[in-house]
C-alpha positions as CSV (number, residue, x, y, z in Angstrom):
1,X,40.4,-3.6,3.0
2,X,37.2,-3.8,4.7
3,X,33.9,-2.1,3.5
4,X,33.1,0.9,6.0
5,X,29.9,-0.1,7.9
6,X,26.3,1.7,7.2
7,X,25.2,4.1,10.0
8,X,21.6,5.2,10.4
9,X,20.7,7.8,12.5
10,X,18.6,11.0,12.9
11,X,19.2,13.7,10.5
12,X,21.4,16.6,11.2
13,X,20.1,20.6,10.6
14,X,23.9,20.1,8.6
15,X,22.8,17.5,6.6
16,X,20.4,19.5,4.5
17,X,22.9,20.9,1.7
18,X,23.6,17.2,1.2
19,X,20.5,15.7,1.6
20,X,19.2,18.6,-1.4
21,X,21.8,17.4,-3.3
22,X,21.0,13.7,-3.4
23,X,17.1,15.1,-4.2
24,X,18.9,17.3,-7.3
25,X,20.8,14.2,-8.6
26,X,18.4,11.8,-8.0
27,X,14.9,13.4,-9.2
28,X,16.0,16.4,-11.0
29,X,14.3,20.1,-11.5
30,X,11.5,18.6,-12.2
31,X,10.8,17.0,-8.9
32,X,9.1,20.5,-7.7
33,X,6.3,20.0,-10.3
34,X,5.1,16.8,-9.0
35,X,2.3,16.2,-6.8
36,X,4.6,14.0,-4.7
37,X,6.3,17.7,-3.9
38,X,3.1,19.2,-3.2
39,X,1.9,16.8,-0.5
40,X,4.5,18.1,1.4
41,X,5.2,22.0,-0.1
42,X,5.2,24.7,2.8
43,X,5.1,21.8,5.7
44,X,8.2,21.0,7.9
45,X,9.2,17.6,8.3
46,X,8.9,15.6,11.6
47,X,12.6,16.2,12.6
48,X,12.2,12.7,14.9
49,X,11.2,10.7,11.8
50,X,13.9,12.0,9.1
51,X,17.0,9.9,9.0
52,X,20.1,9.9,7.2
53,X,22.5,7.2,6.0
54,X,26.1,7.3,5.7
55,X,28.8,5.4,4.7
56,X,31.7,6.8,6.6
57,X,31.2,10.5,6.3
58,X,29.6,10.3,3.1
59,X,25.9,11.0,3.3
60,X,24.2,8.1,0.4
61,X,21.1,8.6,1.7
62,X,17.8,9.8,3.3
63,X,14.2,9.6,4.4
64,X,11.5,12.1,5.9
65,X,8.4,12.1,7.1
66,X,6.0,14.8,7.1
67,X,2.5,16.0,9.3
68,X,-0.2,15.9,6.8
69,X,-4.1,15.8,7.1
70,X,-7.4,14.3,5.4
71,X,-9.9,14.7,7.8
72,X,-7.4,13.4,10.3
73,X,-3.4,12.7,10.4
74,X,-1.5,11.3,8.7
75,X,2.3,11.4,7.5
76,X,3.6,11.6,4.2
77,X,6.6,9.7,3.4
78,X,9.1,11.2,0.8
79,X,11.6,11.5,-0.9
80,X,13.5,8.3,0.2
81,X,16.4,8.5,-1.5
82,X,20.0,6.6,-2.4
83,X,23.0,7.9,-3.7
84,X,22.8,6.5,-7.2
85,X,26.5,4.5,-6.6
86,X,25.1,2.9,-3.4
87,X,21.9,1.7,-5.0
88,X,21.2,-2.3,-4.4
89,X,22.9,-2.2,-1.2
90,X,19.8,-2.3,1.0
91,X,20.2,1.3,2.2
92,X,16.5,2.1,0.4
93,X,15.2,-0.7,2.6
94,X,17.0,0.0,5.7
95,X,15.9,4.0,5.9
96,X,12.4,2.5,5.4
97,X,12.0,0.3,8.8
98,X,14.0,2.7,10.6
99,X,11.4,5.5,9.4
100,X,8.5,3.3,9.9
101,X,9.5,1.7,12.8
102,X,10.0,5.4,14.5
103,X,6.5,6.2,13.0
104,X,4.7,3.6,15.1
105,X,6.3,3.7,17.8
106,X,5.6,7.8,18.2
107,X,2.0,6.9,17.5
108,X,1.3,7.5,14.0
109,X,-1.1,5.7,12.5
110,X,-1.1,6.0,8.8
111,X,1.7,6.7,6.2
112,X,1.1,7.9,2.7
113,X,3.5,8.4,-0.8
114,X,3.5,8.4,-4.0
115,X,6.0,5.8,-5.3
116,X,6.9,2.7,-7.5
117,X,4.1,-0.2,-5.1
118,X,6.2,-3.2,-6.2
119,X,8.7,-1.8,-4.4
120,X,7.2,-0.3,-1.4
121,X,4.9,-3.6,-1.4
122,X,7.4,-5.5,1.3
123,X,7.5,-2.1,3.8
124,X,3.2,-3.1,4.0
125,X,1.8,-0.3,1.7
126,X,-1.1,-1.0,-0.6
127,X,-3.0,1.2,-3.3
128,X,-5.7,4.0,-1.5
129,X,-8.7,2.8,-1.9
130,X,-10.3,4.7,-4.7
131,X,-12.0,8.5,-3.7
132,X,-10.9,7.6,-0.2
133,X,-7.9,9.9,-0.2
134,X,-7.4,13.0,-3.1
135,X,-4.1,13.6,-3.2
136,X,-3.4,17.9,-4.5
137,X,-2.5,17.1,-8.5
138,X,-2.8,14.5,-10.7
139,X,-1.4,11.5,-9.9
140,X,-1.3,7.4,-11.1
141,X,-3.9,5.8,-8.8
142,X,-1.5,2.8,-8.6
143,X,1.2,4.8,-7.3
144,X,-0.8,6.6,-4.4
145,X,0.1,4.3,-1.8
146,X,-0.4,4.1,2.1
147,X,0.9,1.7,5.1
148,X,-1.0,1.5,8.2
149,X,0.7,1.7,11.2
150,X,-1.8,0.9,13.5
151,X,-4.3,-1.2,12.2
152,X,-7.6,0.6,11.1
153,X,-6.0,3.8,11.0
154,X,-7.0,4.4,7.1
155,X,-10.3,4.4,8.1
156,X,-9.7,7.7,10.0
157,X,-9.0,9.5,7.4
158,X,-10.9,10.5,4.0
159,X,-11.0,13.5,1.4
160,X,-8.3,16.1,0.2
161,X,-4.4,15.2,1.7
162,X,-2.6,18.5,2.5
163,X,0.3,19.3,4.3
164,X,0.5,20.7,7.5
165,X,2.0,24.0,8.3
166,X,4.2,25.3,11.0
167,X,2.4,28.6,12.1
């Protein structure tokens, strides 16, 4: 029996009950509280830059990007997340360069999250400098991360990070 192969590609509008699922299973109730949430709350994610994984038909995993400002844009990057069962596979890593890699090449120049930096390290993010970014909540300084895109591009932006909503 062969293993069925990975498949990246764009999210579907049908893929949201499933990709709310993993979110529910993965981060719990909880997940609305954090300040990770609230970077994005009340913004729409860049439909171009959200993808989806599946192996088969089975949805294991997802990433979105969202429009988000501080003086200038940015994106925010989150949730990324894998199907607990697929985890170690590389599907984390894959839906990062495919989101990334979409990112830059639509122009973007800076990418912020909040996340785990030893592991988002090898996708190019690094701490914010200190006061240079204010994320909306508390949040561990060494887990408010951002990846330039285009080199520079950090220096474009500075104060509060909020989300950017559809009118």
């Amino acid at each position: 029996m062969t293993a069925l192969p990975l498949i990246l590609r764009t999210e579907h509008p049908g893929d949201t009950h499933g990709i709310e699922r993993l979110h529910a299973r993965a981060f719990g109730p909880g997940r609305f509280a954090r300040t990770a949430y609230r970077l994005r709350e009340g913004s729409a994610p860049v439909a171009d830059l959200c993808f989806a994984a599946l192996v088969g038909s089975y949805l294991v995993g997802s990433v979105r990007l969202w429009p988000a400002q501080a003086g200038g844009p940015l994106l925010v990057l989150g949730p990324l997340t894998v199907d607990p069962s697929f985890e170690g596979r590389g599907i984390g890593g894959a839906l990062m360069n495919k989101a990334l890699d979409a990112a830059r090449a639509a122009g973007h120049g800076l990418v912020v999250l909040v996340g785990d930096a030893p592991y988002y390290r090898r996708f190019g993010f690094t701490p914010v400098p200190p006061g240079r970014l204010i994320p909306p909540g508390p949040v561990d300084p060494a887990r408010f991360l951002c990846c330039e895109l285009v080199p520079g591009a950090r220096e474009t932006v500075a104060g509060n990070v909020s989300a950017v909503r559809p009118r």
